[in-house]
PDB file of the backbone (N, CA, C, O) and the ligand in Angstrom, with CONECT records:
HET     ZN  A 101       1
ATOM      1  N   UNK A   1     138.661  72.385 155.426  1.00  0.00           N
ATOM      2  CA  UNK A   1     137.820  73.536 155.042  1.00  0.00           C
ATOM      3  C   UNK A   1     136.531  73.037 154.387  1.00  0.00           C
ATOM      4  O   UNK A   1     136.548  72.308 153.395  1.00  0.00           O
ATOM      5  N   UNK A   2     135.313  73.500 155.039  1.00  0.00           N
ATOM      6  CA  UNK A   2     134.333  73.022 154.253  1.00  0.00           C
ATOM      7  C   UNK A   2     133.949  73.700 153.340  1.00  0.00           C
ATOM      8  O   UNK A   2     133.970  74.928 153.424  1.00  0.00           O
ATOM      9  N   UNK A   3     133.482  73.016 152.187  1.00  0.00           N
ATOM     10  CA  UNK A   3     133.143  74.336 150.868  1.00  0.00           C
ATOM     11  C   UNK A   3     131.594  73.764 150.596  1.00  0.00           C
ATOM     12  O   UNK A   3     131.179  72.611 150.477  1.00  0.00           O
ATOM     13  N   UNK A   4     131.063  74.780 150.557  1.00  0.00           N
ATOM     14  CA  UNK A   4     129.574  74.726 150.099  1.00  0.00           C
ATOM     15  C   UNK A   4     129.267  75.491 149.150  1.00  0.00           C
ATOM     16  O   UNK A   4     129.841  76.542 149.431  1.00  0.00           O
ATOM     17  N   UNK A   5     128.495  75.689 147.799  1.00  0.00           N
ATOM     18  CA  UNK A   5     128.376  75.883 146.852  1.00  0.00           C
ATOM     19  C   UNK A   5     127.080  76.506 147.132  1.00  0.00           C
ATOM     20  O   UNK A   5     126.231  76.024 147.882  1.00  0.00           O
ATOM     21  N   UNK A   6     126.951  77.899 146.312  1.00  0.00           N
ATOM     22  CA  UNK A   6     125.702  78.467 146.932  1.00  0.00           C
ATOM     23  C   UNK A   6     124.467  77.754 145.966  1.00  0.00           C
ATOM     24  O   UNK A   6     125.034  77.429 144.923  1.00  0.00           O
ATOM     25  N   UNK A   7     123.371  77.470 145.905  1.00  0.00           N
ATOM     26  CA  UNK A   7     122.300  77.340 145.386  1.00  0.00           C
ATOM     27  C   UNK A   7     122.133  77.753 144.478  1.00  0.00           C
ATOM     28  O   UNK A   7     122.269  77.217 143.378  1.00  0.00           O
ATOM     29  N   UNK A   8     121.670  79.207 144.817  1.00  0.00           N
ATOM     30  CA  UNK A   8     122.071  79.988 143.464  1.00  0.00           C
ATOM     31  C   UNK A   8     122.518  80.714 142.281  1.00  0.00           C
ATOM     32  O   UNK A   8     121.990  80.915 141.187  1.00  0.00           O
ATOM     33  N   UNK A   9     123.664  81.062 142.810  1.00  0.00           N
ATOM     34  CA  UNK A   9     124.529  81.192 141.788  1.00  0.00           C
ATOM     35  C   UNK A   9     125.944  80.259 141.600  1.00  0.00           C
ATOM     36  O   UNK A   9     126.941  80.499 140.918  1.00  0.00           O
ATOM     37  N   UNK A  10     125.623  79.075 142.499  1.00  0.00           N
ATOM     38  CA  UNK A  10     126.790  78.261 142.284  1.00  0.00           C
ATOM     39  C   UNK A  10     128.466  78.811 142.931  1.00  0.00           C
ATOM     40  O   UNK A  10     129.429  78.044 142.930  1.00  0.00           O
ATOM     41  N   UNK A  11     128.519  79.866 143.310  1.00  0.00           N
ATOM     42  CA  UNK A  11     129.749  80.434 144.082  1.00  0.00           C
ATOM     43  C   UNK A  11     129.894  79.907 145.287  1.00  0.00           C
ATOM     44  O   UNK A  11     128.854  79.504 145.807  1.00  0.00           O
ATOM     45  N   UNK A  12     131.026  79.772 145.975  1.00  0.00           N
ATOM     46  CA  UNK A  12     131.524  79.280 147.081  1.00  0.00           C
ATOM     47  C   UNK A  12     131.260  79.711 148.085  1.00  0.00           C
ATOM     48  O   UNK A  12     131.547  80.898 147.926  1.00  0.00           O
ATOM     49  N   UNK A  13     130.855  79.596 149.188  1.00  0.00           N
ATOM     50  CA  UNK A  13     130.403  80.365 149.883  1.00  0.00           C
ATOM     51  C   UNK A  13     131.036  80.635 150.809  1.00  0.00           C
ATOM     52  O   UNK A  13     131.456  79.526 151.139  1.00  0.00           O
ATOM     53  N   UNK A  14     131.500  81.453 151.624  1.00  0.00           N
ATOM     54  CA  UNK A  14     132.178  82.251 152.720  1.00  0.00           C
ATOM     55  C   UNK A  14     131.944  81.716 153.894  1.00  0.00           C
ATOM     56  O   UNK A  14     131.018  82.289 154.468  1.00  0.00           O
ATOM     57  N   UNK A  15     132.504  80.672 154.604  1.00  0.00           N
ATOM     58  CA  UNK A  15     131.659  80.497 156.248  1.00  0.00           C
ATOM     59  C   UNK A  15     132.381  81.174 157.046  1.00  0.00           C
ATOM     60  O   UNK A  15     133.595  81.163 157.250  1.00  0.00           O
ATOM     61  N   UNK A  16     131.265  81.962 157.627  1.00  0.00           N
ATOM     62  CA  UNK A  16     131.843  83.116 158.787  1.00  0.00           C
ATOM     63  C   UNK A  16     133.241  82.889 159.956  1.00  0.00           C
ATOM     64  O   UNK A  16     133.013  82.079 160.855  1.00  0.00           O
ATOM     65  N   UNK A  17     133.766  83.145 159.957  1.00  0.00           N
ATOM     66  CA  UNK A  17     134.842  83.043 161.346  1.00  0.00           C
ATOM     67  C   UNK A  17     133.790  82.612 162.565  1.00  0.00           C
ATOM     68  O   UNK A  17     134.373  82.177 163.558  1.00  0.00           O
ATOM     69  N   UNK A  18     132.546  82.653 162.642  1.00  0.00           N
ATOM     70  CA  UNK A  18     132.077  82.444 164.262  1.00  0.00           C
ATOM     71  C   UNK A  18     131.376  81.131 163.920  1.00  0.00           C
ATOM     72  O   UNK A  18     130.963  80.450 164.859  1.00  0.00           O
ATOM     73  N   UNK A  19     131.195  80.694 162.616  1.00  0.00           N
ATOM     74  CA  UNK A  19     130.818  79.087 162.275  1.00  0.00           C
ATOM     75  C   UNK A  19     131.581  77.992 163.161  1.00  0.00           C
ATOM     76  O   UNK A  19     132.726  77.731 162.792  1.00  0.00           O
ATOM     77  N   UNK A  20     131.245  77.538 163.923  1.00  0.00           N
ATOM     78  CA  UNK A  20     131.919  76.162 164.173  1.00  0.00           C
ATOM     79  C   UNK A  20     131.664  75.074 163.132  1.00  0.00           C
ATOM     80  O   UNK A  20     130.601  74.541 162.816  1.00  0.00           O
ATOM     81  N   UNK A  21     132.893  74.878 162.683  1.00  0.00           N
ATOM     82  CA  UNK A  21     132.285  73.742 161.113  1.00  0.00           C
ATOM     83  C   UNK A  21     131.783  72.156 162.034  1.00  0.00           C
ATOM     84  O   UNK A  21     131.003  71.247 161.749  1.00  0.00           O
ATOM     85  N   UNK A  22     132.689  72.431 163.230  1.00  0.00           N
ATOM     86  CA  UNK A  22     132.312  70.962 164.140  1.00  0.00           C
ATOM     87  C   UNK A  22     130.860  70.598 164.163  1.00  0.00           C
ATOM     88  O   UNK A  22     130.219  69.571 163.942  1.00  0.00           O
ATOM     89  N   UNK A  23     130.667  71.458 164.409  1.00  0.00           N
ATOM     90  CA  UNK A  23     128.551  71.586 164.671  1.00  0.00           C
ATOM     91  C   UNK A  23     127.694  72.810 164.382  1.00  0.00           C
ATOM     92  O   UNK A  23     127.133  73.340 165.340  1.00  0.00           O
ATOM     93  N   UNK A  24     127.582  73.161 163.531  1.00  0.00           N
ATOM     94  CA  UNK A  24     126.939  74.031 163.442  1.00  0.00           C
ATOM     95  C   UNK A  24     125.044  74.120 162.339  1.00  0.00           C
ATOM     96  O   UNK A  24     124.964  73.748 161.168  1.00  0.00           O
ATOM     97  N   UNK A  25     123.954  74.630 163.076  1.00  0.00           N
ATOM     98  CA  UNK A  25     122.756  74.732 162.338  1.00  0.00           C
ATOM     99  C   UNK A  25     122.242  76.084 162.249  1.00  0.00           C
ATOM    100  O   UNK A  25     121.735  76.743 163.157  1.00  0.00           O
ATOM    101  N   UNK A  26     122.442  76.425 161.000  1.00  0.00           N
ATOM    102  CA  UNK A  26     122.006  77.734 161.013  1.00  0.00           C
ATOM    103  C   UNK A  26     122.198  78.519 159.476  1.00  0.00           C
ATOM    104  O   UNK A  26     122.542  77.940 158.446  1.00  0.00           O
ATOM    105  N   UNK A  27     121.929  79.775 159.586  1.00  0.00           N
ATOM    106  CA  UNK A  27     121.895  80.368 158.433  1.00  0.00           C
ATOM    107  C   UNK A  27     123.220  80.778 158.064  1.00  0.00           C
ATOM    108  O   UNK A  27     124.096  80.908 158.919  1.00  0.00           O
ATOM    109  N   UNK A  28     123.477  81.049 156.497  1.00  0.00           N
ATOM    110  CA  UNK A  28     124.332  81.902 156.060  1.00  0.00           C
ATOM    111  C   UNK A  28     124.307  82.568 154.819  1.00  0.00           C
ATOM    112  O   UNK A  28     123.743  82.068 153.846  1.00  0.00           O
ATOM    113  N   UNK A  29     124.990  83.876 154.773  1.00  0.00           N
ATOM    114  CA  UNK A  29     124.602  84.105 153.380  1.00  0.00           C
ATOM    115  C   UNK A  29     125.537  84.625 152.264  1.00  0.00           C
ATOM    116  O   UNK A  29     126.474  85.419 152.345  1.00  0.00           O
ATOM    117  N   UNK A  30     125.009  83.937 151.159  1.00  0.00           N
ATOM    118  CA  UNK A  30     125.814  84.057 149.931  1.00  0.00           C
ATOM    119  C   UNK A  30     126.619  85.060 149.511  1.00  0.00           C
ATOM    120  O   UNK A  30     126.153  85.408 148.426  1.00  0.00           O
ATOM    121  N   UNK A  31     127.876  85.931 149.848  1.00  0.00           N
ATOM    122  CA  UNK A  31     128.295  87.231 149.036  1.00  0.00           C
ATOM    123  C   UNK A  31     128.239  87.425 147.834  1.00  0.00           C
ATOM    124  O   UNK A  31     128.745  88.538 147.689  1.00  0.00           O
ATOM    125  N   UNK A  32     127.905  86.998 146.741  1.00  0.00           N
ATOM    126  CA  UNK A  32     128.026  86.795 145.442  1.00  0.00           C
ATOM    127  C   UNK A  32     126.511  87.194 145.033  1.00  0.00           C
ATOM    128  O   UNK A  32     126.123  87.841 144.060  1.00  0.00           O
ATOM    129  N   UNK A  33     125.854  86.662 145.982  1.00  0.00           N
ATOM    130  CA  UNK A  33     124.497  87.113 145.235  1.00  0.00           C
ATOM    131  C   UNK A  33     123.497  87.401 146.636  1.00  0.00           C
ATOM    132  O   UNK A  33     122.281  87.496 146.467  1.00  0.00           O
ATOM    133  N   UNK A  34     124.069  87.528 147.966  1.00  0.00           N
ATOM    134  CA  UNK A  34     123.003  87.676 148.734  1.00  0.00           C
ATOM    135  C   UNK A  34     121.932  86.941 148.971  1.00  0.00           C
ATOM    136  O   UNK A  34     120.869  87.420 149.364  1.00  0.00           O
ATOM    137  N   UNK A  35     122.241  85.065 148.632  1.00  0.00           N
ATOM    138  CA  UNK A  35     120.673  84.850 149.092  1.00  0.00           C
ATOM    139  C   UNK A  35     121.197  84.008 150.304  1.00  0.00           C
ATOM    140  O   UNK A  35     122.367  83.731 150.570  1.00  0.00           O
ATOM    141  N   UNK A  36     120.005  83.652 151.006  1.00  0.00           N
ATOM    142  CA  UNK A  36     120.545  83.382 152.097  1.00  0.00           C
ATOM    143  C   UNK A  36     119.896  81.202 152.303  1.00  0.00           C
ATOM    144  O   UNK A  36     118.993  80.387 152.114  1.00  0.00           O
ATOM    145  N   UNK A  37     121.257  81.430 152.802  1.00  0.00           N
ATOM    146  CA  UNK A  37     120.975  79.622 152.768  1.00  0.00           C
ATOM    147  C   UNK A  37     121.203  79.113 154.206  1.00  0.00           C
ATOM    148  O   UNK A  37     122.051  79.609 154.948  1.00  0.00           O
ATOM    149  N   UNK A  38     120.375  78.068 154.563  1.00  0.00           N
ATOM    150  CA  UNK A  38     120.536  77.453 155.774  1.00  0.00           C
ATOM    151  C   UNK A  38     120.933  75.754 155.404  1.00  0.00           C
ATOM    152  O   UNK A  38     120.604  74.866 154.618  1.00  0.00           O
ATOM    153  N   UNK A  39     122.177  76.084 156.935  1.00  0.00           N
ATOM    154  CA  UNK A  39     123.403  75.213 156.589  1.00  0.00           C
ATOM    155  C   UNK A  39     123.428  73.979 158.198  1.00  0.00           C
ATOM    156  O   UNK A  39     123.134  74.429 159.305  1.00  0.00           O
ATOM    157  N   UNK A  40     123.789  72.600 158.015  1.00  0.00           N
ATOM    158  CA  UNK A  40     124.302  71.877 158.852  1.00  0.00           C
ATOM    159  C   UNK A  40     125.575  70.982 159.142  1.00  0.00           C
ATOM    160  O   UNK A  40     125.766  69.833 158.745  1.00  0.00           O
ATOM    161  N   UNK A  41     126.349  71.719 159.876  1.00  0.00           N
ATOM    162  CA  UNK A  41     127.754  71.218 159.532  1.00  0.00           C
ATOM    163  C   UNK A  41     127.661  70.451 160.922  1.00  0.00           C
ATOM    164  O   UNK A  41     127.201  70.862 161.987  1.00  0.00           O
ATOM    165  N   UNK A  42     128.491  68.644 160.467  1.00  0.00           N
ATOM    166  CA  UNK A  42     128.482  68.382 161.605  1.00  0.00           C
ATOM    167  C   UNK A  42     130.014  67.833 161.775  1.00  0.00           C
ATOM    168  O   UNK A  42     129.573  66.750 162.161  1.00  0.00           O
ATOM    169  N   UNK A  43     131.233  67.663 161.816  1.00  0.00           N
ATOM    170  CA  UNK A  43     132.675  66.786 161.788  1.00  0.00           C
ATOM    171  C   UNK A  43     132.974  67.657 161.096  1.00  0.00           C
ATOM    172  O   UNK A  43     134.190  67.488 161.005  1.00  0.00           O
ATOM    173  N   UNK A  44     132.679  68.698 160.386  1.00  0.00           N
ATOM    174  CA  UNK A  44     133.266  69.724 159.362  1.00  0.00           C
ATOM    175  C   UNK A  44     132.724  69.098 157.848  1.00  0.00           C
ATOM    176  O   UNK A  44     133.298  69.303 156.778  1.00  0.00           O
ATOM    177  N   UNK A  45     131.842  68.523 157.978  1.00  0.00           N
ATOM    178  CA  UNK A  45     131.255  67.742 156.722  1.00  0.00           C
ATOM    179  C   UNK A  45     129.865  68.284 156.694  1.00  0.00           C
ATOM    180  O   UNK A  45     129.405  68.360 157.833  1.00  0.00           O
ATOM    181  N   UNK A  46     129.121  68.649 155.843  1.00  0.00           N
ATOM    182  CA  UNK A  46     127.795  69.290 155.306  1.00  0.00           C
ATOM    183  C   UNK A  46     126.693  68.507 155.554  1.00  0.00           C
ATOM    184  O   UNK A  46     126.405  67.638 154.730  1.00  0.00           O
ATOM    185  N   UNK A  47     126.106  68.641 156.422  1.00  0.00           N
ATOM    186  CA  UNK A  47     125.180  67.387 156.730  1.00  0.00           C
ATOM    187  C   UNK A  47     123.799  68.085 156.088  1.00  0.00           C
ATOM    188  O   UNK A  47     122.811  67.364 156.225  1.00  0.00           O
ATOM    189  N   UNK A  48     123.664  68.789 155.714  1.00  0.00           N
ATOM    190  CA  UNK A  48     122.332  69.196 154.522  1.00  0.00           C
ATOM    191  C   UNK A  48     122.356  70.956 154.531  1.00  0.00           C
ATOM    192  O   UNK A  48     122.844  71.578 155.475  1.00  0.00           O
ATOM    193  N   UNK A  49     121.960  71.395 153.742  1.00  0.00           N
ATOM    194  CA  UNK A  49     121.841  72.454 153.426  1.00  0.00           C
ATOM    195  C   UNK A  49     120.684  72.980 152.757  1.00  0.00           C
ATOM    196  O   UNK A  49     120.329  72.014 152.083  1.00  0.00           O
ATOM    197  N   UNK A  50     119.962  73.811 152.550  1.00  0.00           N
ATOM    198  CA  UNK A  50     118.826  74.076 151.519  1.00  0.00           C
ATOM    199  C   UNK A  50     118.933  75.964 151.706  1.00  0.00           C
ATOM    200  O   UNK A  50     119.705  76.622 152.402  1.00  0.00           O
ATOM    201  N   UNK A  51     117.780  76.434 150.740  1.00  0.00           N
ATOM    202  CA  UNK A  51     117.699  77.812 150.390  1.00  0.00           C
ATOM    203  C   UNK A  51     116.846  78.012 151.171  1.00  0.00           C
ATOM    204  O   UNK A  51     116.098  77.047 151.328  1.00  0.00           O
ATOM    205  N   UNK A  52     116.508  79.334 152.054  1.00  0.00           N
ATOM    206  CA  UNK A  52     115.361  79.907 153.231  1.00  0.00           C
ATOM    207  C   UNK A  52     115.123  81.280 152.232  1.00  0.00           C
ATOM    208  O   UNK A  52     115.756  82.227 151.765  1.00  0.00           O
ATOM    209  N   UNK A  53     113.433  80.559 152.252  1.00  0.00           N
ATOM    210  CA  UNK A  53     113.020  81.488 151.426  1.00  0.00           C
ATOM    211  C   UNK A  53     113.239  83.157 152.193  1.00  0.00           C
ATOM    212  O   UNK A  53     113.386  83.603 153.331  1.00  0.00           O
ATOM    213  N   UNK A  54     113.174  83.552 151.158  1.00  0.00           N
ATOM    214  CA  UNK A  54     113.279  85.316 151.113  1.00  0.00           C
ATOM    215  C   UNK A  54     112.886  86.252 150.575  1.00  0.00           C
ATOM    216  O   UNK A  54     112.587  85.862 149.446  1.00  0.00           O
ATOM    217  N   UNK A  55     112.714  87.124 150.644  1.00  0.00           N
ATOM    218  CA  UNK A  55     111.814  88.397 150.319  1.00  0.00           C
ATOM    219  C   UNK A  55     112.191  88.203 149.031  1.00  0.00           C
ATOM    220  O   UNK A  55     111.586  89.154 148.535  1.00  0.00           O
ATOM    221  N   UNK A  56     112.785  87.638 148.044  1.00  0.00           N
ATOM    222  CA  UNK A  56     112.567  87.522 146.808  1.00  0.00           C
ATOM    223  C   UNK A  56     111.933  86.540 146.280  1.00  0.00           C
ATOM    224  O   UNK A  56     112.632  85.864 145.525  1.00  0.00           O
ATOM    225  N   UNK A  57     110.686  86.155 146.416  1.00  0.00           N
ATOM    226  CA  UNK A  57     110.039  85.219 145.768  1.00  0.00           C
ATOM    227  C   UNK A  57     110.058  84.576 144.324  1.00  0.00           C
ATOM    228  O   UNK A  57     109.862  83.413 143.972  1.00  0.00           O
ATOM    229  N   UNK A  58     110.376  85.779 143.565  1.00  0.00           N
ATOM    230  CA  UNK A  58     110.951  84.949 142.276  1.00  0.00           C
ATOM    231  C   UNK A  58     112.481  84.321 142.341  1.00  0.00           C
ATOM    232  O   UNK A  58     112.748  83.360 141.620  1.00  0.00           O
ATOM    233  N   UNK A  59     113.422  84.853 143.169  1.00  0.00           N
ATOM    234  CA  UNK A  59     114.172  83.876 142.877  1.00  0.00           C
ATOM    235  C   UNK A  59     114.322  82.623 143.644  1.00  0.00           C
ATOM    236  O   UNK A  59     115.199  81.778 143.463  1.00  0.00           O
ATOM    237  N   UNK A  60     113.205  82.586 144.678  1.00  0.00           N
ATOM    238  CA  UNK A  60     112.934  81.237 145.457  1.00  0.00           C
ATOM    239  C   UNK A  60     112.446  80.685 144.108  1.00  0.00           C
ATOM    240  O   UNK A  60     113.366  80.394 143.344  1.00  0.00           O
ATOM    241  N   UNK A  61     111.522  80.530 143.764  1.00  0.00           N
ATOM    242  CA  UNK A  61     110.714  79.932 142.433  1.00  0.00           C
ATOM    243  C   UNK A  61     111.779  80.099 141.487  1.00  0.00           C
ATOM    244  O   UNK A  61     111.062  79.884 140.510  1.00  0.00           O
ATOM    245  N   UNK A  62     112.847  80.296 141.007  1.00  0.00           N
ATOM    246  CA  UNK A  62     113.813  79.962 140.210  1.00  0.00           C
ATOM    247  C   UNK A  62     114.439  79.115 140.128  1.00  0.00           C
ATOM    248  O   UNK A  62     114.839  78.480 139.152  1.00  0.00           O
ATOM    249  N   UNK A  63     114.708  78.941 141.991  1.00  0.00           N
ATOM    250  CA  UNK A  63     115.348  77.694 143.014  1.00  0.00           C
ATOM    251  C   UNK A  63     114.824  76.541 142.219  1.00  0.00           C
ATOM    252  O   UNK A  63     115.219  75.811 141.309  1.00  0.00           O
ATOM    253  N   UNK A  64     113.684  76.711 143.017  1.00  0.00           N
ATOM    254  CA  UNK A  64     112.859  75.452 143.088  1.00  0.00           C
ATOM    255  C   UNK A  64     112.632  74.687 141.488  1.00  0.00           C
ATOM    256  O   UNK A  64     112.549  73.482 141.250  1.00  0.00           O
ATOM    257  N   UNK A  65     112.587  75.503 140.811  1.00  0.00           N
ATOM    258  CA  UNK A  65     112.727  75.124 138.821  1.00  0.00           C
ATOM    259  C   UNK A  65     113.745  74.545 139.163  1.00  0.00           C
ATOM    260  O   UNK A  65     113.602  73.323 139.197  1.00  0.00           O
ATOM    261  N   UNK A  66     114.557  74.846 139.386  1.00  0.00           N
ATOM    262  CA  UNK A  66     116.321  74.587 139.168  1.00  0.00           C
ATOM    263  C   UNK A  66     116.810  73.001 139.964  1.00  0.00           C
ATOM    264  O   UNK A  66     117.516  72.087 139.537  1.00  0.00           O
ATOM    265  N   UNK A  67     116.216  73.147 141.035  1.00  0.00           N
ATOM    266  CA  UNK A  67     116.088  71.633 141.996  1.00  0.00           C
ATOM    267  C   UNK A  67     115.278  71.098 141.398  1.00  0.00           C
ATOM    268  O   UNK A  67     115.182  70.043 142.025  1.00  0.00           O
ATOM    269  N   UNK A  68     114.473  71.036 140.473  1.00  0.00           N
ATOM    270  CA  UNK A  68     113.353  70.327 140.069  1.00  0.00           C
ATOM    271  C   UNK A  68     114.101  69.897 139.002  1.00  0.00           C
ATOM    272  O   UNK A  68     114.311  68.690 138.881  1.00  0.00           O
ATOM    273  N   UNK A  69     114.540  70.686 138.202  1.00  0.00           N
ATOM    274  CA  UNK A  69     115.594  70.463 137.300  1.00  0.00           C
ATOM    275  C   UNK A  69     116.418  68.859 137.450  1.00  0.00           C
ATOM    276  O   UNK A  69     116.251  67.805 136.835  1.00  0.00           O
ATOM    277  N   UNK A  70     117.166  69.174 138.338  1.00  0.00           N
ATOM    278  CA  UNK A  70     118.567  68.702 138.841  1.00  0.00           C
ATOM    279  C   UNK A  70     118.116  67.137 139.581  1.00  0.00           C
ATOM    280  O   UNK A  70     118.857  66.154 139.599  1.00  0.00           O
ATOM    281  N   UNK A  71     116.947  67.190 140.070  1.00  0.00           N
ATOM    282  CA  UNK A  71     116.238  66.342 140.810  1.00  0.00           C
ATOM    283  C   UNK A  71     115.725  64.995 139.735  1.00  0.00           C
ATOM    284  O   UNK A  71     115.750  63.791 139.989  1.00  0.00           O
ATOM    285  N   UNK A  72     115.256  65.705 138.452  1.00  0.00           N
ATOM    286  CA  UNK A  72     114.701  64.673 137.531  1.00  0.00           C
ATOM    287  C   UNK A  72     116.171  64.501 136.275  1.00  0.00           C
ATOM    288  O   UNK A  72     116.084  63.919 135.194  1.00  0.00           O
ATOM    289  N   UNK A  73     117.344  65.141 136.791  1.00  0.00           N
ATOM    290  CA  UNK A  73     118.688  64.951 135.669  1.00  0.00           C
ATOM    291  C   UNK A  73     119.189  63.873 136.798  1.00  0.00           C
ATOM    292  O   UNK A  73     120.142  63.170 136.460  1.00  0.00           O
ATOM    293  N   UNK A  74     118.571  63.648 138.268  1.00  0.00           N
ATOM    294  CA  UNK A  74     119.260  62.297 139.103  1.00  0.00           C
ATOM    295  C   UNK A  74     120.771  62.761 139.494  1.00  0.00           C
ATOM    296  O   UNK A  74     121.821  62.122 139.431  1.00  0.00           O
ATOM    297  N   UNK A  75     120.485  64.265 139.973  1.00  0.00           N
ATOM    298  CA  UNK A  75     122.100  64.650 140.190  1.00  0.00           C
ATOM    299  C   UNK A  75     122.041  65.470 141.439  1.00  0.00           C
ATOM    300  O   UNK A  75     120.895  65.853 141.674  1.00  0.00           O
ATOM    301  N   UNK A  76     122.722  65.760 142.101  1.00  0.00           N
ATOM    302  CA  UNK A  76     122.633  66.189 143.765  1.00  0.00           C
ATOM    303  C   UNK A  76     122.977  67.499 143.195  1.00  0.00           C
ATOM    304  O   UNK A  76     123.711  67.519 142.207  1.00  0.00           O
ATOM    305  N   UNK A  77     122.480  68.730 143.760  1.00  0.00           N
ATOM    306  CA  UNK A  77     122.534  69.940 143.551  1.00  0.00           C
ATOM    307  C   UNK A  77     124.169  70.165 144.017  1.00  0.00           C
ATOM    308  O   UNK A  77     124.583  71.235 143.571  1.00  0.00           O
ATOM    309  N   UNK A  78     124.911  69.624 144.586  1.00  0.00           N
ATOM    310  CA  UNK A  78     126.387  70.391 144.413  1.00  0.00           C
ATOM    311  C   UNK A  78     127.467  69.445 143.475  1.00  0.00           C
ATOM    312  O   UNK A  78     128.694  69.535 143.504  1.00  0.00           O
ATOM    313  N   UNK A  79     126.413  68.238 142.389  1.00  0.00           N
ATOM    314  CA  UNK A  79     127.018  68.272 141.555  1.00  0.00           C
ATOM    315  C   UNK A  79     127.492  69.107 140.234  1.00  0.00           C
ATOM    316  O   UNK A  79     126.703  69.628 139.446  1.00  0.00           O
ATOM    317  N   UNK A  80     128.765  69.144 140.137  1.00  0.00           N
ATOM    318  CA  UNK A  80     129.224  70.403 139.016  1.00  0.00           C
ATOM    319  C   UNK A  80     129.285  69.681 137.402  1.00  0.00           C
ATOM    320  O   UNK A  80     129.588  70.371 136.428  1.00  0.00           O
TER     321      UNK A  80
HETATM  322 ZN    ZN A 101     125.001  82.973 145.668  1.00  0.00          ZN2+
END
């Protein structure tokens, strides 16, 4: 089972029944908070992920504080 951690609120995220975890590039989105993240699964392993911006611009720019954050603490954003 692959688990991906949403961006922004850190909740687990739901991968759809029509995800192939084998290969899959594409979007998905967060139930917990609705934002929407684009995902690359390749062996069922997370081959990168990031946030697609969205009609909420402040909480893209919250993101990006937050990776900026995490980026200069030298820690990979799905460290907990
Ligand atoms: Zn979320």
């Amino acid at each position: 089972m692959v688990d991906i951690k949403c961006l922004v609120c850190g909740e687990s995220l739901e991968i759809p029944p029509y995800v192939d975890t084998e290969k899959y590039d594409g979007q998905v989105s967060c139930k917990a908070c609705g934002s929407l993240l684009h995902i690359k699964l390749a062996g069922a392993k997370v081959q990168g992920y990031n946030l697609v911006p969205s009609k909420s611009p402040r909480i893209t720019r919250k993101i990006e504080e937050l990776l900026e954050e995490l980026r200069r603490a030298g820690k990979q954003p799905d460290d907990k």
